[in-house]
N, C-alpha and C positions, 0 to 999 in steps of 0.2 A: 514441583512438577511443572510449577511454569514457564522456567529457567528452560525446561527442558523444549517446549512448545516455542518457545520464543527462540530457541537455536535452531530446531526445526525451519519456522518461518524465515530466520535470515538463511541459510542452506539454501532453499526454496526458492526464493526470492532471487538471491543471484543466479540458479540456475534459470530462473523467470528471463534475465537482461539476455544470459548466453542464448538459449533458445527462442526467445523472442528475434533479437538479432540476426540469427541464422534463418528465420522461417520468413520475416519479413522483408526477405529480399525480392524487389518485382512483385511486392504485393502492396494495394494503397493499404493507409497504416489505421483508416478503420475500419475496413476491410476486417483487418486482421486482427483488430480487440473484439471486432463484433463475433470470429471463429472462437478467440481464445474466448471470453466470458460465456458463450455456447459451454462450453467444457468445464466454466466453473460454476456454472447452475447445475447442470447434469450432476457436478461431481457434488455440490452443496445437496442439492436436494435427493441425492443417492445417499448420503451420509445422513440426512433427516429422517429418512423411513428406514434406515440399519439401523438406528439406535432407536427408533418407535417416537420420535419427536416430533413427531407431525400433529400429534394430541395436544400439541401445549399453543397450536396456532388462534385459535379460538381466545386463548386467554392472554394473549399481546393486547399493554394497553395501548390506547386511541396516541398517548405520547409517545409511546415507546415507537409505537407503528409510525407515527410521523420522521422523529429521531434518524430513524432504520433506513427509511424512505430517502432523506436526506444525506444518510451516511453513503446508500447508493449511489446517489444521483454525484455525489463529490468522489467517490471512487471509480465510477464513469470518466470522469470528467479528468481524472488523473491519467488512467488508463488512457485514451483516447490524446491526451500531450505527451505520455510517458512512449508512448509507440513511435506518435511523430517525431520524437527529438532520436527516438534510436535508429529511427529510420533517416534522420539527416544528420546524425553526429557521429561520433562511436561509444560505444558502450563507457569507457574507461573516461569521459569525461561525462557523459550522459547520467550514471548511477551516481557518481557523487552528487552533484547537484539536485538529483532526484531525493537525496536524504538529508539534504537540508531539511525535511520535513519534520525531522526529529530534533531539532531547533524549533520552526514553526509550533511541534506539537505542544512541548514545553514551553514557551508561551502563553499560546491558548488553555490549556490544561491549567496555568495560573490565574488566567486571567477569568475564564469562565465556569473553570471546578472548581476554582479556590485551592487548588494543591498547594502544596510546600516547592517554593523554589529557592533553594539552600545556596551555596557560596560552591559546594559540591558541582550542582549542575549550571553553576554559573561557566564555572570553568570549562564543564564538560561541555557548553553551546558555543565556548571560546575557541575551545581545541577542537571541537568538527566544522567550526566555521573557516577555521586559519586553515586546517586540513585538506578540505573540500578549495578552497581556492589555491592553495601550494599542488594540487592534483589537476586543475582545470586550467590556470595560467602556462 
């Protein structure tokens, strides 16, 4: 089912660059994260109280709560570069480079979860890094 969620998310996601793109024209660009993110607290905590998960706020621990806070405050902060660059590039040089991250994550996820970084994802950080620069040059 995750496969599934995770197709979802990229779908979504590009249609995030289209529509972002198209909306933030003659709009300052945070301006226009501070509308979108408006829409995805609404839509996050509209999906908290349909499923009855509002119960389990209480029992976030004090790390987790830090963590969460943190994961915010760095998806802020992407939001808020990822608008200015669509608002002074175009998309189609913008979105690769914005997924270099999945590079960067792979990294980090080695370096600080201790994951497995196999010979697999070696490659695979080779061939979206060469990708992503054959897309943007």
């Amino acid at each position: 089912m995750w496969l599934v969620f995770a197709l979802g998310s990229a779908v979504f996601a590009a249609l995030t660059s289209i529509l972002a793109k198209a909306g933030i024209e003659g709009v300052d660009s945070n301006l226009a994260t501070a509308v979108r993110t408006m829409v995805v607290v609404v839509m996050a905590w509209g999906m908290v109280f349909l499923t009855g998960a509002q119960g389990g706020i209480a029992s976030i621990s004090r790390k987790s709560l830090i963590f969460l806070i943190l994961s915010g405050l760095a998806t802020g902060a992407s939001w808020l570069c990822y608008y200015r660059a669509l608002q002074m590039g175009q998309v189609s040089r913008v979105v690769p480079i914005d997924k270099l991250s999945v590079i960067i994550t792979l990294v980090l996820a080695f370096v600080f979860l201790h994951e497995e970084f196999t010979v697999k994802s070696l490659i695979g950080c080779l061939l979206i890094g060469s990708g992503t620069l054959l897309m943007v040059l």
